[in-house]
Every structure is written in structure tokens, then in C-alpha cells.
C-alpha positions as CSV (number, residue, x, y, z in Angstrom):
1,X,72.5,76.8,91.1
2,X,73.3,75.9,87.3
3,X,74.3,72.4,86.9
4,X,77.0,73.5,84.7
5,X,78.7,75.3,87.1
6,X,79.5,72.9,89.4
7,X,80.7,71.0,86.4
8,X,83.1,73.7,85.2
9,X,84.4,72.8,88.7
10,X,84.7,69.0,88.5
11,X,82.1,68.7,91.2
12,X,79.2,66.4,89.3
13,X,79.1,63.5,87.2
14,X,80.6,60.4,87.0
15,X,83.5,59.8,88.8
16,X,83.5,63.3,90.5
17,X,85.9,63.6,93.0
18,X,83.8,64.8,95.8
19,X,83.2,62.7,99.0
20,X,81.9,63.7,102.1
21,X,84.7,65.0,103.4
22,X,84.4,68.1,101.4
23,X,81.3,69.4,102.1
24,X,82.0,71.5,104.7
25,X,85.1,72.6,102.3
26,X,82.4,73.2,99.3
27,X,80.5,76.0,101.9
28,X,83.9,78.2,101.3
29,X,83.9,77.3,97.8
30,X,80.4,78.7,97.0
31,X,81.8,82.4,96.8
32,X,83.8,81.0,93.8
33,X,81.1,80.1,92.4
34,X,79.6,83.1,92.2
35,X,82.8,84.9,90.9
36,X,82.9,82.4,87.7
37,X,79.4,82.6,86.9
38,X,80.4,85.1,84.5
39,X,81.3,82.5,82.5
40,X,77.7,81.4,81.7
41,X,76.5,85.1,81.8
42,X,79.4,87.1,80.8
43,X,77.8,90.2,80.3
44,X,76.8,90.8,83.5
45,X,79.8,91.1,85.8
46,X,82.9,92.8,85.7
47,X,86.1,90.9,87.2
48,X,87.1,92.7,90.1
49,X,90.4,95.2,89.8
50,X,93.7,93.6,90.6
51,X,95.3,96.7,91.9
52,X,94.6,98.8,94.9
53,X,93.3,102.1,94.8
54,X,91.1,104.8,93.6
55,X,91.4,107.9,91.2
56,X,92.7,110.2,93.6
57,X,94.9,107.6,95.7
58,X,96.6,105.4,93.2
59,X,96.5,107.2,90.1
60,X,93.6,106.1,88.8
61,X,91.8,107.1,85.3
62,X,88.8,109.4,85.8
63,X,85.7,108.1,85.7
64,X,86.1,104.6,87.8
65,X,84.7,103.8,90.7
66,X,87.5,102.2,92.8
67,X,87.2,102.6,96.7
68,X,90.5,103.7,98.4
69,X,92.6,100.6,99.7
70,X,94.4,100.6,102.6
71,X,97.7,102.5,102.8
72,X,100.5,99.5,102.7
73,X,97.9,97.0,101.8
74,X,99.6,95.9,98.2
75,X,96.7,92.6,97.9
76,X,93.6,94.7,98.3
77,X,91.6,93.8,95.6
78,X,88.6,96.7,94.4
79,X,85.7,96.6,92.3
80,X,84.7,99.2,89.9
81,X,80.6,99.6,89.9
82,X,79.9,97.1,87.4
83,X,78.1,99.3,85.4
84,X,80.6,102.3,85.5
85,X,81.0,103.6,82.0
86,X,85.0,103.1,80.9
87,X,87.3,106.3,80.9
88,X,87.2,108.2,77.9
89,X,90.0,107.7,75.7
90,X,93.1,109.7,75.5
91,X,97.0,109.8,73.6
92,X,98.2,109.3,76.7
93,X,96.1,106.8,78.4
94,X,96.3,103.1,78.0
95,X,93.9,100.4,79.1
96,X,95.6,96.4,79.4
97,X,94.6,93.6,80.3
98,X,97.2,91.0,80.9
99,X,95.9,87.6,81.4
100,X,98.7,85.2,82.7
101,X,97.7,81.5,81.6
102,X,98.4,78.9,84.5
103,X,97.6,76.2,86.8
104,X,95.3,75.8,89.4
105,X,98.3,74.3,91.3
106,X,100.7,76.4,91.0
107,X,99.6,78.5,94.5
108,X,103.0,79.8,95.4
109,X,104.3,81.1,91.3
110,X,100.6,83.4,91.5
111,X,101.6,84.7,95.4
112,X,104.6,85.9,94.0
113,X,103.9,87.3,90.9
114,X,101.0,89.3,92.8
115,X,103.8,90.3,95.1
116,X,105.9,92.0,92.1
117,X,102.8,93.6,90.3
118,X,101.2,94.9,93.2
119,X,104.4,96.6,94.3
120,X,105.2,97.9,90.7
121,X,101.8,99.7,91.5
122,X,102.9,101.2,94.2
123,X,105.9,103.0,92.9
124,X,104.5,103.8,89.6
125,X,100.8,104.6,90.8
126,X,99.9,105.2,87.2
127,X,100.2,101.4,86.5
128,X,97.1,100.7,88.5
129,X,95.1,102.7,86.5
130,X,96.3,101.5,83.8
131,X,96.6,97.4,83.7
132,X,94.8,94.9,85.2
133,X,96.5,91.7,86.1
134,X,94.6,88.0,85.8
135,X,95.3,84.3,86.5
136,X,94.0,82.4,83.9
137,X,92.6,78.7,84.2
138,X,90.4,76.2,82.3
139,X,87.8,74.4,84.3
140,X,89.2,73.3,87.9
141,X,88.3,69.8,88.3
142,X,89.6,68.8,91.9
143,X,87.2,69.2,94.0
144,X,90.8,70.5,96.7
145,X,92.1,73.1,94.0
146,X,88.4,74.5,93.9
147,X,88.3,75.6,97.1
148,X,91.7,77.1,97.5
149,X,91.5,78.6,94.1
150,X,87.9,80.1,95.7
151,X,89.8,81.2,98.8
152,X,92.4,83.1,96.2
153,X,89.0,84.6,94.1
154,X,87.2,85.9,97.2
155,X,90.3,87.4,98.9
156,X,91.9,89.2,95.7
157,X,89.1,89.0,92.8
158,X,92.0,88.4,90.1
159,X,90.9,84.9,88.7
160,X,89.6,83.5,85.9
161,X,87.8,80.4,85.2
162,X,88.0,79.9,81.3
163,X,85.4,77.1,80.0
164,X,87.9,74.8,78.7
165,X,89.6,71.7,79.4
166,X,93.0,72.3,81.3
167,X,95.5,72.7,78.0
168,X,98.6,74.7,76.8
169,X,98.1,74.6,72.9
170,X,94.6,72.9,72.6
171,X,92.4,76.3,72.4
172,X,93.0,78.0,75.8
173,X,94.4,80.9,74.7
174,X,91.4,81.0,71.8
175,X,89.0,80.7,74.7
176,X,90.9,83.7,77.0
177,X,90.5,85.9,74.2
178,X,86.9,85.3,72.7
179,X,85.8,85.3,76.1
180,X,87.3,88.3,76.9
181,X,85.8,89.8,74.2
182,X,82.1,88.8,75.4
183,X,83.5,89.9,78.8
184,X,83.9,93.8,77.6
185,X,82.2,94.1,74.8
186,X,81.1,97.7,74.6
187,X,77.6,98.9,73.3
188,X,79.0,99.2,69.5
189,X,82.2,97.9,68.5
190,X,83.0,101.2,66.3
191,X,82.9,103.2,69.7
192,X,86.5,103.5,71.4
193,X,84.4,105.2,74.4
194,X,82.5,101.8,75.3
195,X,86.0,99.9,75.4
196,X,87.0,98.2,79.0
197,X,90.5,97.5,77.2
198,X,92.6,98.9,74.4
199,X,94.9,95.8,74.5
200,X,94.8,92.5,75.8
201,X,97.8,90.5,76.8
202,X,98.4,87.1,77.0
203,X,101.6,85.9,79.3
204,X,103.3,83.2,80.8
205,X,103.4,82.7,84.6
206,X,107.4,82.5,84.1
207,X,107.3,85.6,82.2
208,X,108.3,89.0,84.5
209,X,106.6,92.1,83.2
210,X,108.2,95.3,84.2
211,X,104.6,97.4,83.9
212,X,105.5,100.8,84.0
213,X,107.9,100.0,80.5
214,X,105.2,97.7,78.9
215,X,102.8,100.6,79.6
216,X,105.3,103.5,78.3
217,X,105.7,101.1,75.1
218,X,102.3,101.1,74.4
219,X,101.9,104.6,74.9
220,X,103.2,104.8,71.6
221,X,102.0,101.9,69.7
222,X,98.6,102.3,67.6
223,X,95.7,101.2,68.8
224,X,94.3,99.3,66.4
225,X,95.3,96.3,63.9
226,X,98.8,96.0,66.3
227,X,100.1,92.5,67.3
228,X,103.2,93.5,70.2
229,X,106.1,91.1,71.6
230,X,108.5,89.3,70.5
231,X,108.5,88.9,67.6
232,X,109.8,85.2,66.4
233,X,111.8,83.7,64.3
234,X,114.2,86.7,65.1
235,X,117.5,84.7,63.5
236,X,116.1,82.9,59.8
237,X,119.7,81.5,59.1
238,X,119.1,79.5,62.4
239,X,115.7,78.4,62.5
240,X,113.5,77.0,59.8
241,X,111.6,79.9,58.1
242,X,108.1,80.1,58.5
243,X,105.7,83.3,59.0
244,X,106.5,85.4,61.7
245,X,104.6,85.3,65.1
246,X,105.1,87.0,68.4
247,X,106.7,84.8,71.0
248,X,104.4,83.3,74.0
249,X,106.2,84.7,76.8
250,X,103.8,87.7,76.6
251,X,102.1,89.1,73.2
252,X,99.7,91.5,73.0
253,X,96.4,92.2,70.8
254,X,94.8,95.1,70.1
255,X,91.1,95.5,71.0
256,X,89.8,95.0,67.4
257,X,92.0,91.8,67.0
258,X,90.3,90.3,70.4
259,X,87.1,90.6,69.2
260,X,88.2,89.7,65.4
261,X,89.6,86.3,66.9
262,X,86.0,86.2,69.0
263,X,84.4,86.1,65.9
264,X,86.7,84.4,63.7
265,X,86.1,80.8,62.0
266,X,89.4,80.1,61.1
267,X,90.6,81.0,64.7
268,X,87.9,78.6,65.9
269,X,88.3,76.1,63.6
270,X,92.2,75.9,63.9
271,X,93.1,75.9,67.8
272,X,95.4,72.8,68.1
273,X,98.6,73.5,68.0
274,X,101.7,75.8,69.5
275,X,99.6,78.8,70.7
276,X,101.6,81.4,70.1
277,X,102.5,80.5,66.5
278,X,98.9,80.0,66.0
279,X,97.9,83.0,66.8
280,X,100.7,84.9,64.2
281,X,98.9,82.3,61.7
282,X,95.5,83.2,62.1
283,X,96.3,87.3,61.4
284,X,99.0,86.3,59.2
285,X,96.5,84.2,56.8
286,X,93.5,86.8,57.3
287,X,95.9,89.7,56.9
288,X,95.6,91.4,60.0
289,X,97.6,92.8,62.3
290,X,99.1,95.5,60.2
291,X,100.8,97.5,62.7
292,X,103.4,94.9,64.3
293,X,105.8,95.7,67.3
294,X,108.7,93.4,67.4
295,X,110.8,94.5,71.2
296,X,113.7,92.7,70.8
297,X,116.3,93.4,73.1
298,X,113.5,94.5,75.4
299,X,111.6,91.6,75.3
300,X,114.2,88.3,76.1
301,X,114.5,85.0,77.9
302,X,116.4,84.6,81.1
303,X,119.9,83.8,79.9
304,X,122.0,81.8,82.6
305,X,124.8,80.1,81.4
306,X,123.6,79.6,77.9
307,X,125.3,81.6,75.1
308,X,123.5,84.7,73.7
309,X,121.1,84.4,70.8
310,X,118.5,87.4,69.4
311,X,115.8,85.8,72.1
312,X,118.6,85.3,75.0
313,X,120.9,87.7,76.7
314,X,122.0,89.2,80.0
315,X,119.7,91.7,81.4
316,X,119.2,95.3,80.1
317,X,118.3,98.1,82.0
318,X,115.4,99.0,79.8
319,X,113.9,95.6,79.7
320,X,109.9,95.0,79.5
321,X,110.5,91.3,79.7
322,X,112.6,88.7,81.1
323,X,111.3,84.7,80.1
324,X,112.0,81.6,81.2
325,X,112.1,81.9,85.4
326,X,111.4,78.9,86.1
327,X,112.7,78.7,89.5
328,X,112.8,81.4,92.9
329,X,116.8,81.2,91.7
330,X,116.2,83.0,88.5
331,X,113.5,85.4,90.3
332,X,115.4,86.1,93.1
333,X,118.7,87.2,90.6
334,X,116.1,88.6,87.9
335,X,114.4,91.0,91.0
336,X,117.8,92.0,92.5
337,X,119.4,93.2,89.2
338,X,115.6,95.4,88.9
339,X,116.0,96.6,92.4
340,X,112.3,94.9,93.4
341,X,113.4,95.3,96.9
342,X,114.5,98.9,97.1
343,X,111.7,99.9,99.2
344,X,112.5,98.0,102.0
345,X,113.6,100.1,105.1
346,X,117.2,99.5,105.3
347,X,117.4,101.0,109.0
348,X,115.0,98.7,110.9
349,X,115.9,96.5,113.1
350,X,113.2,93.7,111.9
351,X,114.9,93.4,109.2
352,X,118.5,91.1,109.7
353,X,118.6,90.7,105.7
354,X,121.8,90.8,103.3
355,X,122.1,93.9,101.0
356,X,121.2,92.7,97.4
357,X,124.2,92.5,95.0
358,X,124.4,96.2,93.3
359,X,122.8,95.9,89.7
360,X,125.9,96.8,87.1
């Protein structure tokens, strides 16, 4: 096994963390080894599909390889054949990858958020064919958050181990998308066939995504050159004016512009700092992202009791994205005003719960 794997992991070198109490722990945390080894040989594995389903069962595209899931099994994670050509491309078809960045800690935020998605998927079963949905990390250096982050890989394949240090704004999101680029590269970048993704995503873990809107939204965006979100500043008599960017809650690249950043120097060179803003810097000083999708009111954060502002209001019916839930309060009032919980069967008796407050 590669020495450099175990130090992605924290679990060599000078004042490693490991003792002998966690070797028997390490034997469940070799699976997770295998599933990051894509990092030193990228172009070799496929990260397994968040969703559940196949062509036929969950809506699908054509052309994958997804074994059926379990009926009422929403965390059954499937693997395409790894070497399954991607769907052919279509006006109504689109491919995203949303990458939520995060912390290896943060156990309970990813089991709910894979509660929400996998349930979006099953009422809209065209979502699954559609997005994939990843946890993001930098290397895991406690020998304790290796393991249980290995028990999360093995039992629902959506992680990713980024080579990085842990960091907000000091290159991980540079390091999500170049690597994603390596990650699907097709056989010639000119050829939309041998695309995995048409967009990539990158999101906050107090972000909620309403899929089947993002997806419908995209539908119509084009497919190359486009930079989608939030676009910030949205109000230039209140904030100092500098060039625009798309706001971190969740922003979106177009293929082309993930592997333009992969290749980049100036995105290389220039990785410390706000990531978001950097990001709208790098395509605003190279001239890219031509086609630019600002979804304001769509796109918001989570207003409480602060006053509205062109980033902060109540909630919308049509809304692709609420910011800023940074507690189960503001999930739980953000969920019942979206209905999240309208497939639960109201006439069973195993189920003593309170009616949600009706959505206005």
C-alpha cells in the first residue's frame, strides 16, 4: 500500500495519531482506503452513484449501468461499470455534479442532508439520473474520523477525499475542481459524448438544494462558458463595488470552465483568499464565463428575524436555494414550509407525530 496514502489519512509520520488501540479500528478503515486511492490514480475509478436506482427503476439516463436498489431503501448507494461510456447528450438531459465542501466531523449535518436528497430522488425519479451528490474533504488526519468517515465511504460511496490540507479559502475548492476534472476527463475535451458531467457544483453543507428546480434551471442554461448562482454584490449602493462573483452557498461551472480552472496558472497561482470571490476573479480577469446566471430571488439566505435584503428574504415557493441553516431549527422550519415530509403515512399508527404547520 502507497505510503502516501496512509498519509492523506494522518496515519504516518511524526506525531501520527495512531496508537495501538486503533489497529483493530484501521482493519475497517482499509476499505477507505481503497475508495480514495483515486486520488493518486484518478483515472481509474469512478466514485460510486449517490442515488438509488437503475434506468428503468429510478429514471435513469440510458446507457448506465446502475443495478436496481431496493424499493424504500433511500441510502443504497450503486456503481456504474467503471468503464460504462456516459449517456449521449441531449436538450433535455443534464448531468451535475454537486460537491458539498465539509468536515470530516460534521457526521450528523451529511446524515441529514443525505436524508433530503435521497428523498428528493424518490419523488422526482428523474433527479437520480441526473445529479450526483458528494461530501467533500481535504485529507482526514485523525486517525478516529478515518474510520468513521470509511464506515460512511463503504456503506454509501458518496465521499471524497481531496489532497489538501483541511481549509475554507486556502485552495480547497481549486483542488475539488481540478481534481474533478482529472476525475472525468473524457477521451478529447472537444467531445460532449465523453463528458461524465455537464456542470459541476460546488455547495455549502448549510446550503438546501431543492434538485428537481436546480435541474429544471439548468435545463435551460447553456452548456458551456456559464458561471450559475447567486450572483453577488446584488445591492452596489450597499456594499463596496468590486467585480461580480457568484455567491458560495452553491455556484455552478460549466464543464469547459472545470477543466479551464484544472489547467489554469492564474487559478493555481492565486488560491488564497475568499473562495467564492476567487473564483468570479479568476473568469473575471481571463474573460470567461460568458454566459452568467444570476437566480436571485431563487437563490437566498435563510432570513429569520433579520430584515430583507437582495440575498435575504422569506421563503418562495419556487426556490432552488435556501443558505445559512445552520441549525436543525432552521432545517426543520425550512423542510416544513417545502413539505419534505409529505410522504409520510398520515394513517399509521407508528407514527404519534404533530402535523407540520401548512406552508402559506
Amino acid at each position: 500500500m502507497s505510503s502516501s496514502l496512509y498519509k492523506q489519512l494522518g496515519l504516518s509520520g511524526a506525531g501520527s495519531p495512531l496508537t495501538g488501540r486503533h489497529l483493530a479500528l484501521l482493519i475497517l478503515g482499509a476499505g477507505f482506503l481503497a475508495l480514495t486511492v483515486f486520488v493518486v490514480h484518478p483515472n481509474e475509478f469512478r466514485i460510486q452513484s449517490f442515488f438509488a436506482g437503475s434506468s428503468s427503476s429510478c429514471g435513469g439516463h440510458p446507457g448506465t449501468d446502475a443495478p436496481a436498489a431496493a424499493v424504500g431503501s433511500p441510502h443504497v448507494a450503486t456503481t456504474a461499470a467503471a468503464r460504462a461510456p456516459p449517456p449521449a447528450p441531449d436538450d433535455d438531459y443534464v448531468r451535475v455534479l454537486i460537491g458539498i465542501q465539509t468536515l470530516p466531523s460534521k457526521r450528523a449535518r451529511r446524515h441529514l442532508l443525505r436524508d433530503v436528497y435521497s428523498l428528493q430522488a424518490q419523488e422526482h425519479p428523474s433527479v437520480a439520473g441526473s445529479v450526483d451528490v458528494r461530501f467533500v474533504f481535504c485529507n482526514v488526519t485523525s486517525a478516529d474520523d478515518a474510520v468513521l468517515v470509511a464506515l460512511e465511504a463503504i456503506r454509501y460511496g458518496d465521499i471524497i477525499v481531496l489532497d489538501c490540507a483541511e481549509n475554507m479559502d486556502n485552495g480547497k475548492t481549486y483542488t475539488f475542481f481540478s481534481t474533478v476534472a482529472r476525475l472525468f476527463n473524457g477521451s478529447s475535451s472537444s467531445n460532449t459524448a465523453s463528458r461524465r458531467y455537464d456542470y459541476v457544483m460546488k455547495a455549502d453543507d448549510d446550503t438546501y438544494l431543492r434538485l428537481p428546480a436546480l435541474v429544471a434551471s439548468l435545463r435551460g442554461a447553456a452548456r458551456e462558458d456559464a458561471y450559475y448562482g447567486l450572483q453577488m454584490p446584488c445591492d452596489t449602493e450597499s456594499f463596496y463595488p468590486f467585480p461580480p462573483f457568484m455567491s458560495g452557498m452553491g455556484y455552478a461551472l460549466s464543464w469547459d470552465l472545470v477543466q479551464w480552472v484544472a489547467s489554469s496558472d492564474l487559478a493555481r497561482r492565486e488560491q488564497d483568499g475568499p473562495e467564492d470571490m476567487w473564483t468570479g476573479r479568476w473568469l473575471n480577469l481571463a474573460g470567461k464565463a460568458k454566459n452568467r446566471y444570476d437566480n436571485a430571488p431563487r437563490m437566498y439566505n435563510y432570513k429569520g428575524a433579520s430584515p430583507d435584503s437582495c440575498f435575504r428574504h422569506g421563503f418562495v415557493p419556487d426556490t432552488i436555494a435556501v443558505h445559512m441553516l445552520k441549525d436543525d431549527a432552521r432545517w426543520a422550519e425550512t423542510l416544513a414550509y417545502f413539505n419534505a415530509t409529505a410522504g409520510l403515512p398520515r394513517s399509521s399508527a407508528l407514527y404519534h407525530l404533530p402535523l407540520p404547520a401548512a406552508s402559506p
